[in-house]
C-alpha positions, 0 to 999 in steps of 0.5 A: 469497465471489465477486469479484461478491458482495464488489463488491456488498457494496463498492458497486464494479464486480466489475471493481474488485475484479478490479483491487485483487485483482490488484494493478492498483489500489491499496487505500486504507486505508479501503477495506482496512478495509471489506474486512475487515468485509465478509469478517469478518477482522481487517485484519492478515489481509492482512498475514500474513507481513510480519513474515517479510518485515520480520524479513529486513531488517537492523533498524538500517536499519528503524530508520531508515526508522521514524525518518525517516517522523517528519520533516517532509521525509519528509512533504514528500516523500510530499505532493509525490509524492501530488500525481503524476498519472502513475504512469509518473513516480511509478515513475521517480521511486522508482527515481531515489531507490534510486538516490541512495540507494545 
């Protein structure tokens, strides 16, 4: 399927769908759905080989990413960065933390 032909069918601007393919613009959840549908594939087809990527992490540590995105500062947390403009200081602000985090 074109890029002009998936737009249509998204009610977007071929040009948008240029910018989710090449990753410029993120993809929300619903419009990933929606994808889906339009191309009929299941919506783990965009997530063929995480589990590859995740199984190279050291699991106690993907236990506790899981466990803390549970918490109320883990939401605090995401709020808080959601309501970022820039994403020059979105960016800037995530590396700030790997830092911290070290």
């Amino acid at each position: 399927m074109s890029q002009m032909v998936l737009a249509d069918h998204l009610d977007l601007t071929f040009q948008q769908v240029q910018k989710y393919e090449k990753g410029t613009n993120r993809i929300s959840a619903g419009r990933l759905q929606r994808i889906a549908e339009v191309l009929t594939v299941p919506i783990m087809f965009f997530y063929a080989g995480f589990r590859k990527l995740e199984a190279k992490r050291d699991t106690d540590s993907v236990a506790i990413d899981f466990d803390f995105l549970q918490t109320d500062d883990a939401m605090r947390l995401v709020r808080a960065y959601s309501r970022i403009r820039h994403r020059g200081t979105q960016l800037k602000l995530v590396k700030l933390t790997e830092t911290l985090g070290r």
